[in-house]
C-alpha angles and dihedrals in degrees: 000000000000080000098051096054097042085059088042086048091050093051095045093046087042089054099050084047091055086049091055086054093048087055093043096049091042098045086044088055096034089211090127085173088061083044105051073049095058093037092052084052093048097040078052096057091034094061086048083049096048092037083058104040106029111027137284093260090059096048095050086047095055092042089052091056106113127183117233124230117293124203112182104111090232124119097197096040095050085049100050085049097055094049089051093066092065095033086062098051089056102049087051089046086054102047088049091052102044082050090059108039087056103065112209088008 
């Protein structure tokens, strides 16, 4: 199971990398469109991945997150915010996880 856990921790841990790149690229380019389009294909993959690695219940979890409205008439910040949503999900994930592979720790 400690195996189990230790894969499910470095996908989790890759993705939100991947997530970091996705931000860095986006907020580089400042073509926050292209970006939201980026982010829906990872968190795509992400859920399949979750849904493989961690369990069903925490990939359709993390496919049925959905951002509220933002008004603040501001492209990067809608789009930060965005990408901390997931960010978010998968901190905690991880967190979850790393407490748990670690027994009486």
């Amino acid at each position: 199971m400690t195996d189990d856990r230790s894969r499910s921790l470095a996908v989790v841990r890759r993705q939100l990398a991947e997530l970091d790149a996705l931000e860095q690229q986006t907020l580089r380019d400042l073509n926050t469109v292209a970006g939201a389009e980026r982010v829906t294909q990872w968190r795509n993959k992400t859920a399949a991945l979750l849904t493989e690695t961690v369990g069903r219940q925490e990939g359709l979890a993390f496919a049925a997150i959905r951002p509220g409205p933002s008004f603040t008439n501001d492209l990067v910040e809608e789009f930060t915010d965005l990408v901390d949503c997931y960010r978010i999900q998968l901190t905690s994930l991880a967190r979850r996880l790393a407490e748990t592979s670690h027994p009486g720790g």
